[in-house]
C-alpha positions as CSV (number, residue, x, y, z in Angstrom):
1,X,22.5,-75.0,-11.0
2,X,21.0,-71.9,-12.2
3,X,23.5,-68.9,-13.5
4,X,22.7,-65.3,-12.7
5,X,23.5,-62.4,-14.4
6,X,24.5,-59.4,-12.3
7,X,25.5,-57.0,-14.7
8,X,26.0,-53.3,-14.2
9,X,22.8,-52.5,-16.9
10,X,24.4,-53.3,-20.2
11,X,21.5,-52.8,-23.0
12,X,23.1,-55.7,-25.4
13,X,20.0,-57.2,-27.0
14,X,19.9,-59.4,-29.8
15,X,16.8,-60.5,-32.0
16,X,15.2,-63.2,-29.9
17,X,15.5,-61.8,-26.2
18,X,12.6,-60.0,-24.9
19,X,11.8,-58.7,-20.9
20,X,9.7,-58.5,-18.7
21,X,8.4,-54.7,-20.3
22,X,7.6,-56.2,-23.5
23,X,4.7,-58.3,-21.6
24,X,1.3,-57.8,-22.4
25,X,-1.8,-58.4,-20.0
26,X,-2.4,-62.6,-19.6
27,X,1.0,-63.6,-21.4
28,X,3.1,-65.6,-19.4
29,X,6.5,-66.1,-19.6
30,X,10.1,-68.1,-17.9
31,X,12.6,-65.8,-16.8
32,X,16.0,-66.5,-18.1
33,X,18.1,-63.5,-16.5
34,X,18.4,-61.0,-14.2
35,X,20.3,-58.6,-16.2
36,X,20.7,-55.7,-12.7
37,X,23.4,-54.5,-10.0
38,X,23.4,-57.9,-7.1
39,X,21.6,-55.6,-4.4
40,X,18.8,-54.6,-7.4
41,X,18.6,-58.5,-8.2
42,X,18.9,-59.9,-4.6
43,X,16.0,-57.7,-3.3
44,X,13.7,-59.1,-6.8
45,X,15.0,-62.7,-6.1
46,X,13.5,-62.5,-2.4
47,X,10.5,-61.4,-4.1
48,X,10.0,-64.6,-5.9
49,X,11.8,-63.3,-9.4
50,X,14.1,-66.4,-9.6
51,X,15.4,-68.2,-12.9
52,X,13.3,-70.6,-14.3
53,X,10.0,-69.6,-12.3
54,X,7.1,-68.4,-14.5
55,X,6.1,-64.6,-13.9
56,X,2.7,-63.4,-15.7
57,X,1.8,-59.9,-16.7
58,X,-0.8,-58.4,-14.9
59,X,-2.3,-54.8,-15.4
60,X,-0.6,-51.7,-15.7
61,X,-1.2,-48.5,-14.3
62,X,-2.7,-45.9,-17.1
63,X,0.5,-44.9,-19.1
64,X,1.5,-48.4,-18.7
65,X,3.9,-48.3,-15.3
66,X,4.1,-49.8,-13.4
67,X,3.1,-53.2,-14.6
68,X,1.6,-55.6,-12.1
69,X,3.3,-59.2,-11.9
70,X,2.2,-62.3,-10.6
71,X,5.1,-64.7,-9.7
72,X,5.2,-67.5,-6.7
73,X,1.8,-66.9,-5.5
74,X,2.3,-62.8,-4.8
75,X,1.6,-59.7,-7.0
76,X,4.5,-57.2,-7.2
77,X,4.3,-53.8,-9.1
78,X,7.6,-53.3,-11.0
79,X,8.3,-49.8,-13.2
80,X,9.1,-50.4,-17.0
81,X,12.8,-49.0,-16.3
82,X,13.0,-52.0,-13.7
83,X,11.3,-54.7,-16.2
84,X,13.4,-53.5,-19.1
85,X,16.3,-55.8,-17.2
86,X,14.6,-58.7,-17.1
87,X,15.2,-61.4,-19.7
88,X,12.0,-63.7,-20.5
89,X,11.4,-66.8,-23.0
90,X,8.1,-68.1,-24.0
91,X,6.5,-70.1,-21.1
92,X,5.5,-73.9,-23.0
């Protein structure tokens, strides 16, 4: 069972946790945590954003946002204010 976070944008974040922002180009990564309002992080989990799933950083529009993503098999653009609330670990 998977636990979902949907939060009403707390900006708690301790040494180890990183998002989906901090991603450069090539890196992939796990997503832990959807850290948004429940519409925000229904409409991303439709998308394929899901806990668990691998999402890698594509390019970025000049001035960095948005940032392309590849997860599931689709690319989605996401802005940096979005990304910020999406918890990542290191993909093994």
């Amino acid at each position: 069972m998977l636990q979902l976070s949907f939060n009403k944008m707390h900006h708690r974040k301790t040494a180890t946790s990183r998002t989906l922002a901090e991603m450069r180009e090539g890196e992939e990564a796990i997503l832990e945590q959807l850290d948004l309002p429940e519409d925000m992080s229904r409409r991303l989990m439709e998308m394929g954003f899901l806990p668990g799933h691998v999402i890698a950083a594509g390019r970025s529009a000049p001035g960095g946002c948005p940032q392309v993503f590849r997860v599931d098999g689709s690319e989605v653009a996401l802005r940096k204010e979005t990304a910020r609330h999406l918890k990542i670990r290191h993909a093994k």
